[in-house]
C-alpha positions in Angstrom: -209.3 120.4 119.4 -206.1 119.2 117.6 -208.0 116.7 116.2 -210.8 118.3 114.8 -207.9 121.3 113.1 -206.1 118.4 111.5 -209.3 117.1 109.7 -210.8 121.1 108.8 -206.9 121.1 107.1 -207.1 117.6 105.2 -210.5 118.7 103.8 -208.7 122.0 102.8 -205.5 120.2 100.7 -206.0 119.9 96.9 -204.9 117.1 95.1 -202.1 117.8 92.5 -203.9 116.6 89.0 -202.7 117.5 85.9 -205.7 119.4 83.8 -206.8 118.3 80.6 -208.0 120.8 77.9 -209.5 119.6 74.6 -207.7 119.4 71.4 -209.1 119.2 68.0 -207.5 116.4 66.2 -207.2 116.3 62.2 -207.4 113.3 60.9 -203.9 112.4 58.4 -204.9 113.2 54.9 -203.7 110.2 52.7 -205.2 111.1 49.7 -202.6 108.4 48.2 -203.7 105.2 50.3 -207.2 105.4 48.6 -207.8 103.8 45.3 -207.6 105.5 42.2 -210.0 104.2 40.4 -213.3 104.7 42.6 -216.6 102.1 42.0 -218.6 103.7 39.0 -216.0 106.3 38.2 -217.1 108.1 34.8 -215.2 111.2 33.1 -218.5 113.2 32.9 -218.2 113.1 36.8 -214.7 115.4 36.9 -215.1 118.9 37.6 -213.7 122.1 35.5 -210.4 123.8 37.0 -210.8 127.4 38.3 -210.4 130.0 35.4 -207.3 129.9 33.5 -204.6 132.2 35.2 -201.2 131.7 33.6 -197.8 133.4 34.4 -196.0 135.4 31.5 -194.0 134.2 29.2 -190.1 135.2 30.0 -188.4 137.3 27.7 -186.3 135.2 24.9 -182.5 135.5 25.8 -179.5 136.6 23.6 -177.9 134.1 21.5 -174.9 134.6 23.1 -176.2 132.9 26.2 -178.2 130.7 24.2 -174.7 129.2 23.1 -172.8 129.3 26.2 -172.3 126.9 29.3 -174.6 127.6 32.2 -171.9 126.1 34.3 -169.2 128.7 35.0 -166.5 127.3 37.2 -163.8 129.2 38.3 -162.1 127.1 40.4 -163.0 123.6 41.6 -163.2 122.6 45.6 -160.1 120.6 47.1 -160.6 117.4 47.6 -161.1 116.6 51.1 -158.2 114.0 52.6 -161.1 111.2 54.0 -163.0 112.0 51.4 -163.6 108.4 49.5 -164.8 108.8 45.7 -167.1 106.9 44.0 -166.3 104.6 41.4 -167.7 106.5 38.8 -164.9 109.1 38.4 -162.0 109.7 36.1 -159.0 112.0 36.5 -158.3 114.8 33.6 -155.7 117.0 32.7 -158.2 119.6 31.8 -159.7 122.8 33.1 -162.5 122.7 34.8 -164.4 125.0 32.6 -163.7 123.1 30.0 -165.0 119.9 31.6 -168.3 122.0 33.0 -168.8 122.8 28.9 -168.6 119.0 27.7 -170.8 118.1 30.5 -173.0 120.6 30.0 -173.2 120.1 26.4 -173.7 116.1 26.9 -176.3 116.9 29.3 -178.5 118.8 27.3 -177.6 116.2 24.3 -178.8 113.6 26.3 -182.1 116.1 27.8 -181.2 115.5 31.4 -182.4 118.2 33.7 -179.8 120.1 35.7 -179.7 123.0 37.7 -175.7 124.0 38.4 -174.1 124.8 41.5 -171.1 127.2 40.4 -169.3 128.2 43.9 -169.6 124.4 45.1 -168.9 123.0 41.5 -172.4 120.6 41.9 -174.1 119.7 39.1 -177.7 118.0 40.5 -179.2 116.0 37.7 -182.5 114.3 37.2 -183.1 112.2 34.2 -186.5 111.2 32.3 -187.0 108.3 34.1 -186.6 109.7 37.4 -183.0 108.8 38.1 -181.2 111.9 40.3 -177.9 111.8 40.2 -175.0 114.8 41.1 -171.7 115.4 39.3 -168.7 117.0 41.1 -165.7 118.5 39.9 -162.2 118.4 42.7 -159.2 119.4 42.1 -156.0 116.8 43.5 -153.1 116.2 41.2 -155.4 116.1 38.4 -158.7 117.5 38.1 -161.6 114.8 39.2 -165.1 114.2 37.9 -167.4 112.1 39.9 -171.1 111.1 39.7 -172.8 109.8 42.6 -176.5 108.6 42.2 -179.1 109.4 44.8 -182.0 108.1 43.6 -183.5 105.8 40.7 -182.4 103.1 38.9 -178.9 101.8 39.6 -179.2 100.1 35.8 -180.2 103.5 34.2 -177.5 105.6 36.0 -174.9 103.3 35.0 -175.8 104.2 31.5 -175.8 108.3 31.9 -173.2 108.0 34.2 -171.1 106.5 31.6 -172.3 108.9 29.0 -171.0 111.9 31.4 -167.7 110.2 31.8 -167.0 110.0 28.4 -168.3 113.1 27.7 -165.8 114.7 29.9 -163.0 112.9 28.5 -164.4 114.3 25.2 -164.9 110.9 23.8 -168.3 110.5 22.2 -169.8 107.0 23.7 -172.2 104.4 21.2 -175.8 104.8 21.9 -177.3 101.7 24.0 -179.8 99.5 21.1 -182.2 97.4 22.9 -181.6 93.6 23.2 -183.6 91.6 20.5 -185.7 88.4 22.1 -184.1 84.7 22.0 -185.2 83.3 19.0 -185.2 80.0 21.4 -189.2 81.7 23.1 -192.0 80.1 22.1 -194.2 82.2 20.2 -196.2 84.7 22.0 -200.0 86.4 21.7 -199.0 89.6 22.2 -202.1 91.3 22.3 -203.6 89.0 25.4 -200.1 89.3 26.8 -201.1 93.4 26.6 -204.9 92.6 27.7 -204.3 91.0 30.2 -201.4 93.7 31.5 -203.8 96.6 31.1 -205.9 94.3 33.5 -203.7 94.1 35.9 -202.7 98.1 35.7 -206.4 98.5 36.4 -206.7 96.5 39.4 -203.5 97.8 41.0 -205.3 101.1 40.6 -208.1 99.9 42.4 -205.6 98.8 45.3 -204.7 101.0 48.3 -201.2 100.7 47.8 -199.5 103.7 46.9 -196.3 102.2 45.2 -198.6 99.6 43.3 -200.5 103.1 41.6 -196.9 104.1 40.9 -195.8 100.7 39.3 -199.3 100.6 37.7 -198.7 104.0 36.0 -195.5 102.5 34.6 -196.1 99.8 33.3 -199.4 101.6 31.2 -195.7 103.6 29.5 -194.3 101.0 29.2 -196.6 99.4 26.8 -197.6 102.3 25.2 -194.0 103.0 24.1 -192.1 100.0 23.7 -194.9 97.1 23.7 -195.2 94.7 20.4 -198.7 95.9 20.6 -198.8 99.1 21.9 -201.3 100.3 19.1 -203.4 97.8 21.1 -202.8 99.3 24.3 -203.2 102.8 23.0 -206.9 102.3 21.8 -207.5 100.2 24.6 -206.4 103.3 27.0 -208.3 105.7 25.1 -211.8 104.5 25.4 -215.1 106.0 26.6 -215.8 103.2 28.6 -211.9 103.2 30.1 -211.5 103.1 33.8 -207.7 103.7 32.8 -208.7 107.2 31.0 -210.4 108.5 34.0 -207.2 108.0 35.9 -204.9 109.6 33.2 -207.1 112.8 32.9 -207.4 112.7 37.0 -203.6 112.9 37.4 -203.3 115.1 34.4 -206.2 117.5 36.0 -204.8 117.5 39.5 -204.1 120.1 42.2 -201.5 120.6 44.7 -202.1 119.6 47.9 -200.9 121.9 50.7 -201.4 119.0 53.6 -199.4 116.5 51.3 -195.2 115.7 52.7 -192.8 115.8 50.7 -192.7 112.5 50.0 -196.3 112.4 49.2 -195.7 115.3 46.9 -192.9 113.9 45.0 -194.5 110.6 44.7 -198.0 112.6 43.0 -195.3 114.6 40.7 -193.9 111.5 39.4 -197.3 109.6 39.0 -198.4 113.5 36.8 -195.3 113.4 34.7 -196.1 109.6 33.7 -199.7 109.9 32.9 -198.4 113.0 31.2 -196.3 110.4 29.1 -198.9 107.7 28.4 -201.2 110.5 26.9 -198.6 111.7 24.3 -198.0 107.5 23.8 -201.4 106.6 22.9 -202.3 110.4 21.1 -199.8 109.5 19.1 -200.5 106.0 18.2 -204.5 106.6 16.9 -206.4 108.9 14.6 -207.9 112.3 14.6 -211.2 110.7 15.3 -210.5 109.2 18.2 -209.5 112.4 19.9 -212.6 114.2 18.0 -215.2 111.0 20.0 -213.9 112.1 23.2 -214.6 115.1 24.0 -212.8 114.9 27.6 -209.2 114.7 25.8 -209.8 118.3 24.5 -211.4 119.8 27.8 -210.6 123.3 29.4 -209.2 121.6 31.9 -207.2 119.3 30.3 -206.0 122.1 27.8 -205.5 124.2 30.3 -203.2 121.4 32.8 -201.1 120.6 29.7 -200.3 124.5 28.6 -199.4 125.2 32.3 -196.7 122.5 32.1 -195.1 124.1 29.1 -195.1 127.2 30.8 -193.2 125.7 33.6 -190.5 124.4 31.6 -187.6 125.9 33.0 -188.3 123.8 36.0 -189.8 120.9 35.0 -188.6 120.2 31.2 -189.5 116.6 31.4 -193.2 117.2 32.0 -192.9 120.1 29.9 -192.0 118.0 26.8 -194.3 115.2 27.5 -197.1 117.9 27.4 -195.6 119.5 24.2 -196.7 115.9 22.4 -200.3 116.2 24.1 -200.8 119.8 22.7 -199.5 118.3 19.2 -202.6 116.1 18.5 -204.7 117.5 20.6 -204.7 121.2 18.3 -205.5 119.1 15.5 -209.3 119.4 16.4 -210.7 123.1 16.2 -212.1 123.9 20.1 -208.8 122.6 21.2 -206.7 124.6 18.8 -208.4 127.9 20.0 -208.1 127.6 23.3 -204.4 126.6 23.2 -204.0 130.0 20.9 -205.9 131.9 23.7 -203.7 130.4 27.1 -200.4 132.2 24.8 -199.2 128.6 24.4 -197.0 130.1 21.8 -195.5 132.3 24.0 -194.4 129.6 26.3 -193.2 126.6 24.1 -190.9 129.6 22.3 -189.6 130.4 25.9 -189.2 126.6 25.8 -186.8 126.2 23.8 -184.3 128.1 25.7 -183.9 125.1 28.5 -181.1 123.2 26.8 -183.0 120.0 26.9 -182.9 118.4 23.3 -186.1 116.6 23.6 -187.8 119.7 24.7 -186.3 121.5 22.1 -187.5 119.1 19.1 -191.5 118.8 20.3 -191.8 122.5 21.2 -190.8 123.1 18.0 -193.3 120.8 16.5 -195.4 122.4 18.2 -195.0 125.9 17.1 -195.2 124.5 13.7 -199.1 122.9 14.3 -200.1 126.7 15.8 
């Protein structure tokens, strides 16, 4: 009878399993590791943004703040014991609000964005070409200003940095000329040098790689600002049968993603704000009629992508400035003109002017001038 009890109370025991419920899995949205520049792309193919919808413009301010530092410092921090400085510093026998005004006055000079810390005494800067820097003021023996890069080009911040240095010291530093060639080079075809650069642009596009779209991006500024043929480059860019336009008006065009990190985010901002660039390059460099034959260039949506970046100035001057050279050529032609008037672009690029950025300053006013 035991026996049989001891079997009827195996058959009874349950095995101890873990239970497994079904999850719905998302697959990782990279819309960056795809290539840019899709088989049989065409511009016809791009859809319309969603009906304009533009914040207000922000009232003008008083000339009085107009005129006067944003970057009120009271008292600058201690500094710290183990605290080890970086090279770029000097020691002043200043105030600190009267270092925080030639800073601020340099920065805006040089049209560096900056948004000021005043309790910690933090200036966070960001430059054109995408080199963020901070600038920190500590009191010791002397007061100290230091500027420590955190991301970009080490060769560019060296330059600003410099520039800020002097400028604190109130000692106005020699603007940086560009290095002419060795007369000792052979001599060069520049426009197959610029052909076959666009070429390579286009197929790093093509690529999956997300830095090589970056570079790619870069290099089409590049030689539409600073190339021996960059007229060449510029009508070569703005073509109807241009994979390199489809991009451009792509990143110009583009939405936010909600399911994109940070990273991803930053990396799509910085591609915008370059293709931005190269627009106002090459609209620059060619006619009237070369803006009137595509009609793409003076879409709603294009028109519409550019006169929201204005109206975001105050936190992206930058892009705000590039776009500010877009609108410029792109009001010349009549639907393009009219729809600028109706977005209150005039609104914004006066509201534009008040974000101490000299660059910004000088095309939003050119601007104003063609409305």
């Amino acid at each position: 009878m035991s026996f049989n009890n001891n079997n009827k109370k195996d058959e009874e025991i349950v095995e101890d399993t873990p239970t497994f419920s079904s999850v719905s899995m998302m697959p990782a949205q990279m819309p960056l590791s795809v290539p840019l520049i899709p088989r049989g792309a065409s511009i016809s193919q791009k859809s319309a943004l969603e009906a304009p919808r533009l914040k207000q413009a922000p009232e003008p301010l008083p000339k009085c703040l107009l005129t006067s530092s944003p970057w009120r410092v009271t008292n600058a921090l201690e500094l710290p014991s183990l605290y080890h400085l970086e090279r770029s510093h000097v020691s002043l026998d200043i105030s600190p609000q009267q270092a925080a005004d030639r800073i601020a006055d340099c920065l805006r000079k040089e049209s560096v964005a900056v948004s000021y810390d005043n309790k910690q005494a933090i200036a966070r800067a960001e430059t054109s070409c995408c080199v963020k820097f901070a600038i920190r003021l500590w009191k010791a023996e002397k007061l100290i200003v230091e500027c420590q890069r955190t991301a970009g080009c080490c060769f560019r911040y060296r330059q600003i940095a410099k520039c800020v240095l002097r400028a604190a010291r109130g000692e106005s530093g020699p603007v940086p000329q560009p290095l002419p060639l060795p007369k000792c080079l052979p001599p060069m075809d520049w426009e197959q040098c610029t052909a076959e650069s666009l070429e390579i642009a286009s197929n790093s596009l093509k690529g999956k790689c997300i830095d090589g779209h970056l570079v790619a991006v870069q290099s089409l500024a590049q030689l539409t600002e600073c190339c021996m043929c960059r007229t060449f480059a510029a009508a070569s860019i703005l073509s109807s049968s241009s994979d390199l336009l489809v991009v451009l008006l792509s990143l110009i065009q583009g939405k936010s993603n909600e399911m994109l990190t940070d990273m991803e985010q930053e990396h799509c901002n910085c591609m915008r704000f370059y293709a931005i660039q190269v627009l106002a390059n090459c609209l620059k460099l060619v006619g009237t009629g070369t803006v009137q034959a595509l009609p793409e260039l003076t879409s709603e949506a294009t028109v519409f992508a550019l006169v929201k970046d204005v109206s975001n100035a105050s936190s992206k001057p930058h892009t705000a400035a590039a776009a500010c050279r877009c609108l410029q050529a792109l009001v010349k032609t009549e639907s393009a003109r009219k729809l600028v008037i109706e977005l209150g672009a005039a609104n914004f690029t006066a509201a534009a002017q008040q974000c101490r950025h000299a660059i910004l300053e000088e095309e939003s006013a050119k601007l104003l001038q063609e409305l």
